[in-house]
Structures are given as structure tokens and as C-alpha cells.
C-alpha positions in Angstrom: 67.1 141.8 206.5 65.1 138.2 207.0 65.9 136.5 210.0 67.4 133.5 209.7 69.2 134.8 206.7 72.8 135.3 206.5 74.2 138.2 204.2 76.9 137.6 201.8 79.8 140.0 203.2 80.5 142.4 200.1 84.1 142.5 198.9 84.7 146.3 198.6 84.3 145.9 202.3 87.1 143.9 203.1 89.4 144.4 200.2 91.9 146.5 202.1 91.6 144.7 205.8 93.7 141.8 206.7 91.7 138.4 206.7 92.4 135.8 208.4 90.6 132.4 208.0 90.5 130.3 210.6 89.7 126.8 210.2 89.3 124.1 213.0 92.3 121.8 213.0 90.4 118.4 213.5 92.6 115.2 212.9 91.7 112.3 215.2 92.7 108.5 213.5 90.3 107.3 211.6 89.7 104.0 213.4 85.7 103.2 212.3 84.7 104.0 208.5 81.8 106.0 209.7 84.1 108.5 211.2 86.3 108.8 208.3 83.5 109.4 206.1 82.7 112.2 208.4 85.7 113.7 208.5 86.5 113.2 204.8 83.1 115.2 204.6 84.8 118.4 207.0 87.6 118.8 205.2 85.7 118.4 201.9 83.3 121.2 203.0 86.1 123.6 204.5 87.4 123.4 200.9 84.4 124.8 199.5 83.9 127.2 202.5 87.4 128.9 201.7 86.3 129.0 197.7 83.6 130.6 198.3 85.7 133.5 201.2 88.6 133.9 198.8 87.0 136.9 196.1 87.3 138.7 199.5 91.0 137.8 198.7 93.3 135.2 197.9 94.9 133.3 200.7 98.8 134.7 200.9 100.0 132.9 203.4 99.5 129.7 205.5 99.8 129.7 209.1 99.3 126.0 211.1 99.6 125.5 214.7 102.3 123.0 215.6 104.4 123.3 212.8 108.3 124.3 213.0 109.0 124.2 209.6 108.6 127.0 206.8 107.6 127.1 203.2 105.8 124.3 200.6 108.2 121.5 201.4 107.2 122.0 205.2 103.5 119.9 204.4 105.2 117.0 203.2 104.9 114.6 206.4 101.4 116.0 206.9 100.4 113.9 204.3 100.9 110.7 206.5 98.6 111.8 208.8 96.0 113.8 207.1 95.8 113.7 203.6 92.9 115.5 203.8 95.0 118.5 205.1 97.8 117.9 202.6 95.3 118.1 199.9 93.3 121.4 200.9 97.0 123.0 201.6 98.5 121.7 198.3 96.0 123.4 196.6 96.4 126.7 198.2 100.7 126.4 197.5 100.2 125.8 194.0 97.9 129.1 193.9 100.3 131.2 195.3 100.0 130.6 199.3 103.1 130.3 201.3 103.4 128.2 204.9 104.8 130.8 207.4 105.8 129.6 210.8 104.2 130.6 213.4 105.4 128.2 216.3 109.0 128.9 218.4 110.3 125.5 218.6 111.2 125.7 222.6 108.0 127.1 223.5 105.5 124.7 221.7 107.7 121.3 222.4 107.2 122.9 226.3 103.6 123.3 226.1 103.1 119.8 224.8 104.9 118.1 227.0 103.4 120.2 229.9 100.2 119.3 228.6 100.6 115.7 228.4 102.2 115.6 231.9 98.9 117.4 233.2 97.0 114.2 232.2 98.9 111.9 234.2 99.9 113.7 237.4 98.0 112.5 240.6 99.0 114.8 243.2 97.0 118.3 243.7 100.0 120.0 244.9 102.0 118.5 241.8 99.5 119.2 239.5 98.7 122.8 240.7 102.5 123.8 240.2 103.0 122.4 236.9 99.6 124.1 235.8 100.6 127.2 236.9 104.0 126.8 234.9 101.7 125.1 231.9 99.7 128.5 231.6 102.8 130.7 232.0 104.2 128.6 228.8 100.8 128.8 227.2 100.5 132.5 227.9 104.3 133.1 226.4 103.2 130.5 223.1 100.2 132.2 222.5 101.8 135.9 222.4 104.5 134.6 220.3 101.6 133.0 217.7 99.7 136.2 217.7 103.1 138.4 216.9 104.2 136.2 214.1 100.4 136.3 212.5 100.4 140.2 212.7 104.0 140.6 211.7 103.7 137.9 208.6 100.2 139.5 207.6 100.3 142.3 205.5 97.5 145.1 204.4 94.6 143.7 202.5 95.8 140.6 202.6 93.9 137.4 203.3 95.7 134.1 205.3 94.5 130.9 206.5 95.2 129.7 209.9 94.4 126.0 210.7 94.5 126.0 214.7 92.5 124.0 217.6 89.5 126.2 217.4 89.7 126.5 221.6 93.5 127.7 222.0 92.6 130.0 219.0 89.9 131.5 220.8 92.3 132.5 223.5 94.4 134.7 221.3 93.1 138.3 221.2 93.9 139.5 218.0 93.8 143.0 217.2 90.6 144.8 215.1 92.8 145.5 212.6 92.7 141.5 211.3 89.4 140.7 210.3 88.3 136.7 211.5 86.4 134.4 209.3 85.4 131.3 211.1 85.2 127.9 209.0 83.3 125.8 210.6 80.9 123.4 208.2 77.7 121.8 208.6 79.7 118.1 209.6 81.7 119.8 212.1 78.6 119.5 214.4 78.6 115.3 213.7 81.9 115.1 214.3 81.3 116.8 218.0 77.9 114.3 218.2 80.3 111.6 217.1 82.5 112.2 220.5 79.7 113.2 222.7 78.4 109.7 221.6 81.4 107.6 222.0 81.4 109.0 225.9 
């Protein structure tokens, strides 16, 4: 093999694993043109990245942090906020892909809100108690993701998951599911972009 050079994963090999591809869920608004060119330019590119995965199989199912709703009609408010999204899921609905849920209402509503009080809380006693109780919520969401992927995900079949690429990392998935990380060229001006803006 030449260093440097990547080999193109052969399809017999995977045919009867479970794939999932996992794609970085970036969505910030779009406040400066520059920015949204960038991140027209992502999503664009994670397009052609999953055309060129899929003859290792045809993505089944859809799996996207954060939503509560099921099934094709669950994208329609995505489109609002990131047509970009709307358009690269769209495509894989009207090819036979199906949005599961992966989220329990109760637990990710908690998390958030947890979150967001962790950002405003002043007081180190405070804030070390409702960490604790933030990572206990985290620990219960992130079991409950992982179940439903496994559960929803049958053999040889191929799924996309669009997730923050950090909280994904934390989920230990079993060998049995095979990752594919998306993550295109731009994806490294859209972290210069923020590291930047600092």
C-alpha cells in the first residue's frame, strides 16, 4: 500500500455488516455570507461523501439527534432552519430511507435544559450538583440513543446518523455496527472559521 493513500473499502466486505454513517450535525445561523458559503459547501460535500459510501449499501434508515418525531413528515420544520439538511434528507426518503427516532422525549428535553443551565450557573457548589445530575441524564440519553440505533438497525443494513460529532463519540457502539465517519474537506474551515472568530 502507498502511504498517504487511502484504499477504497471493497463491498463484499461490508455487504452483510450493519453501517452506520455518521455525519457531523453542523448548523450554526448563517449570519456573514462567507460562512454560509462554507457551510453550503459541507453539506454539499457530505452529499457526495454518502454517494460515493452507499454501493456498500443503501441508507435504510435515518437516525437524527434531537428529533422526537418519526417518519418523512418528521423533516418538515428542518427545512426552516437548515435547508441544507432538508435537502440531503429529502433525497434519501424519496430513495427508500425512513427517519427512526432515536431520542426519548423526557430525557433529551432534560439534557438540554441541564445543559443550558450549566452555562449560566455561578456558584461551584451549584454548578458541581447539577453537573453531576447533567452527566447522570447524559449517561441515561446516551444508552437510550445507542439501544434504539441497534434495535432499529437490522443485518446488512446501512443507516445514516446525523449527531454532534463529540456526544457521538461518547456512545460505544458495539463491533457488530460498522462506523463510517463523514467528515469533508470544508469541515476543517468551518472549525478555522470559529477558532478565528475567538
Amino acid at each position: 500500500m502507498e502511504i498517504g493513500k487511502i484504499e477504497k473499502p471493497s463491498v463484499e466486505k461490508f455487504a452483510e455488516r450493519k453501517k452506520l454513517y455518521c455525519v457531523n450535525h453542523v448548523f450554526f445561523p448563517a449570519k456573514d455570507e462567507d460562512f454560509k458559503k462554507i457551510l453550503d459547501r459541507y453539506w454539499t460535500e457530505i452529499d457526495e461523501h454518502l454517494r460515493r459510501l452507499e454501493p456498500l449499501g443503501k441508507i435504510k434508515k435515518i437516525f437524527i439527534e434531537g428529533f422526537i418525531l418519526e417518519g418523512d413528515e418528521s423533516i418538515s420544520g428542518v427545512r426552516e432552519v437548515n435547508e441544507n439538511l432538508y435537502n440531503l434528507l429529502k433525497k434519501r426518503i424519496d430513495e427508500g430511507g425512513k427517519v427512526i427516532q432515536i431520542e426519548e422525549e423526557p430525557l433529551f428535553t432534560a439534557f438540554v435544559d441541564l445543559r443550558n443551565c450549566l452555562y449560566i450557573v455561578r456558584n461551584k457548589e451549584v454548578y458541581e450538583k447539577l453537573y453531576a445530575y447533567y452527566k447522570e441524564v447524559a449517561e441515561k440519553r446516551f444508552t437510550s440513543i445507542r439501544k434504539s440505533i441497534i434495535e432499529a438497525l437490522g443485518e446488512g443494513e446501512s443507516a445514516l446518523l446525523i449527531m454532534d460529532e463529540n456526544l457521538r463519540a461518547l456512545i460505544d457502539f458495539p463491533e457488530e455496527i460498522e462506523l463510517f465517519l463523514v467528515v469533508p474537506p470544508s469541515y476543517d474551515e468551518i472549525v478555522k472559521y470559529f477558532r478565528d472568530k475567538r
